[in-house]
C-alpha positions in Angstrom: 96.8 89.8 85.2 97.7 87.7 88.1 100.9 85.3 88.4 99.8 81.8 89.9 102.9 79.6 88.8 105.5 80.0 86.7 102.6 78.0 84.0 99.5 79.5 84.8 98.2 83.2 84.2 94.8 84.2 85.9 93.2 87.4 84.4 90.3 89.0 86.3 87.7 91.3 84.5 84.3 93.2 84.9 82.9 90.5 82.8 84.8 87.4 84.1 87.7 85.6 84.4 90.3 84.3 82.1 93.0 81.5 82.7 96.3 80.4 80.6 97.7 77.4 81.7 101.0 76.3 79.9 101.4 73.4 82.0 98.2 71.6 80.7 97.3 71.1 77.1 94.3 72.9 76.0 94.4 75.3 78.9 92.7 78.3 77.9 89.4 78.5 79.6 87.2 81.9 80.8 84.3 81.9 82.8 81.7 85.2 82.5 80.6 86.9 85.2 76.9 85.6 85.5 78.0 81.8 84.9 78.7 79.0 87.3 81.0 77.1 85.2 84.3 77.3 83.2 84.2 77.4 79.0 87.6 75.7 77.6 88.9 77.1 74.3 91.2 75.1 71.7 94.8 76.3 72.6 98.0 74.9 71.6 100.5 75.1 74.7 103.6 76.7 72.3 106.9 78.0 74.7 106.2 81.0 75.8 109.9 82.5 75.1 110.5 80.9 71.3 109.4 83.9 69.4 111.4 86.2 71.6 114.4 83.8 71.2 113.5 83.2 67.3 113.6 87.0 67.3 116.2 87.5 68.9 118.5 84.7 66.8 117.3 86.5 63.4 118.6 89.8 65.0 122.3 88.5 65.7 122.2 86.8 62.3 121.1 90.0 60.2 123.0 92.0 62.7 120.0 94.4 63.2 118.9 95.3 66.3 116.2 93.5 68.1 112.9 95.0 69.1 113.3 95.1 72.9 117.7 96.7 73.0 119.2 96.2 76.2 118.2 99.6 78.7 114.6 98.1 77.7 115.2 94.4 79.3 117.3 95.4 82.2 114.5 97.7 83.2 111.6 94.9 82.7 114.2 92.6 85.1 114.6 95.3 87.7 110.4 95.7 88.0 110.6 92.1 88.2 113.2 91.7 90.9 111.2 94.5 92.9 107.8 92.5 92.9 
């Protein structure tokens, strides 16, 4: 899975190609490996963060822990920060 933007997710296969693009409504679309053009798929463009943060909301409010705890987040940000 490749980065482009900040929007727009490129992932490469052995069979083709698929590409997420949050910036533009219905921006799902793959391409196969043995065809010249692009095959869009319906796709609602949600925020990519609200079910973390919905999670995350229900976990302060029921005082539970979430899913991801602290250690696991600060590691995901230092891999990040390395990149």
């Amino acid at each position: 899975m490749t980065p482009v933007s900040e929007a727009e997710f490129r992932i490469y296969g052995t069979e083709g190609t698929a590409v997420i693009d949050y910036a533009q409504a219905g921006g799902l679309r793959y391409r196969l490996a043995d065809a010249v053009d692009w095959s869009q798929l319906p796709f609602d463009t949600p925020d990519r963060f609200a079910l973390q943060a919905e999670h995350f909301l229900k976990s302060v409010a029921a005082g539970s822990e979430p899913a991801i705890g602290g250690r696991d987040a600060m590691a995901v940000m230092t891999v990040i920060e390395a990149a």
